[in-house]
N, C-alpha and C positions, 0 to 999 in steps of 0.2 A: 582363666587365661587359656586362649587354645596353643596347642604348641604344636609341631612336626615331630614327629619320634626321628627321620632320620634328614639327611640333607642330601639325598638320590638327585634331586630338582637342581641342584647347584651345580654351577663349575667346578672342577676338579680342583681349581686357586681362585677360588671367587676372590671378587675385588674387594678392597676394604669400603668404598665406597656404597656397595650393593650392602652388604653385609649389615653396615650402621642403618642405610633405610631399611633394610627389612626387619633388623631391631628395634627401630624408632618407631616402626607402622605397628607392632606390637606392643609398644610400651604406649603410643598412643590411643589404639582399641581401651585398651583397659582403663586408662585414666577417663576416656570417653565414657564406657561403661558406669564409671564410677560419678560421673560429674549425672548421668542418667538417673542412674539409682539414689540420687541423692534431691532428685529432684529440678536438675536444671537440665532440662532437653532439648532449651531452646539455643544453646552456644555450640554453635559450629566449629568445629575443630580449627578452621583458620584462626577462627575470633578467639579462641582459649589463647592463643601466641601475645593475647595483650597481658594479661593478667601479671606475666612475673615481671613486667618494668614498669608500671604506674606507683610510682613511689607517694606518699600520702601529700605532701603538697602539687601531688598532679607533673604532667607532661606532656609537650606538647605533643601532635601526627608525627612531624620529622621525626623528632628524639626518638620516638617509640620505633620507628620504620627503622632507623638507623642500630638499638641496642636489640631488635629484633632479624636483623639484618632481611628487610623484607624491603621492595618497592615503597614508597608514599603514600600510592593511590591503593595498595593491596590493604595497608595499614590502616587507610582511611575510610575503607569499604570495611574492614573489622569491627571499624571503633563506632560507625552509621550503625552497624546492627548489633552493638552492644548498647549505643544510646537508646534504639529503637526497642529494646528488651530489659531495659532500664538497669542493665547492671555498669557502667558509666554518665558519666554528664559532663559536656564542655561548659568551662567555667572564662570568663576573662584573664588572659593572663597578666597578672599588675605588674610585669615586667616589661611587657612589650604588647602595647594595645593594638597591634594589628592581628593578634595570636591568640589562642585560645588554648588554655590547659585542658586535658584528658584527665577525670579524676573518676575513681570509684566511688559508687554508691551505697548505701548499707546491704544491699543486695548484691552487689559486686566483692564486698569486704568478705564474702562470705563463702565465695567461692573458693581462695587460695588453702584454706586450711584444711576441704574436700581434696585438693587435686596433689596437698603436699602429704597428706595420707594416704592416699592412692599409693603415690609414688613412694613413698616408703615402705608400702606390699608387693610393690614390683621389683624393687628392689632385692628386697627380703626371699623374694621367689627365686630372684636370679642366682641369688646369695647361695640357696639351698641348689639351685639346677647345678651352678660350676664349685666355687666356695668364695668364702669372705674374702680371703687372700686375693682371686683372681677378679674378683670384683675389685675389688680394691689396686689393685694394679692396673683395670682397664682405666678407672676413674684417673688415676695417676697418670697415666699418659694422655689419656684425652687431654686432661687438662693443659700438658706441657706442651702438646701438640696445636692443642688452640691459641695457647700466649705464643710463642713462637707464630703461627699464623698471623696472628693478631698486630706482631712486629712488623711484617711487612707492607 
């Protein structure tokens, strides 16, 4: 992981909003890296944003667009070039025959246990950068910060 030794480059009150992207493009690097090193070079960082909502009897474009909070068409231009790289497959949905489920393939299956390792190194790194405790309190609030968002 590359890091800044200082934060010269920033606002004097950077916003929180800069702050999380420029945390998230870092925590992304890496997870990228690792998805690399592991052998899959063909998932573009858009297309990774499917991976943690395909629950195993599958989902449809909306659903995913929606628990990914991402456009339709953005979701469905991810989901064209993970079929096209064979780590999904649209299947019929027996719910509603105009729809089509979004499911993983054994090749797809294969990816989340890569990127949920990853992230338990970046984590682990962060842990050591600030401490467990302040990790653990950012985690805390994000969270409270999103169900509350989420309420509105």
């Amino acid at each position: 992981m590359s890091q800044k030794s200082d934060t010269a480059d920033l606002p004097a009150r950077p916003l929180i909003g800069l702050l999380l992207r420029l945390v998230y493009q870092q925590y992304a690097q890496d997870i990228d890296a690792a998805l690399r090193a592991a052998g899959f070079d063909d998932i573009r960082p858009a297309a990774a944003n499917v991976f943690p909502f395909v629950p195993p009897e599958g989902i449809t474009v909306s659903e995913l667009a929606g628990l990914a909070r991402v456009r339709k068409q953005t979701m469905a231009q991810a989901v064209e070039q993970l079929e096209l790289t064979g780590y999904v497959e649209r299947r019929p949905n027996p719910r509603d025959r105009r729809s089509r489920l979004v499911c993983l393939t054994d090749r797809g299956r294969s990816v989340p246990p890569v990127t949920h390792a990853a992230a338990e190194r970046v984590e682990q790194q962060w842990s050591e950068l600030t401490s467990k405790k302040e990790l653990a309190a950012l985690r805390a609030g994000l969270l409270r910060l999103l169900t509350e968002l989420r309420k509105q």
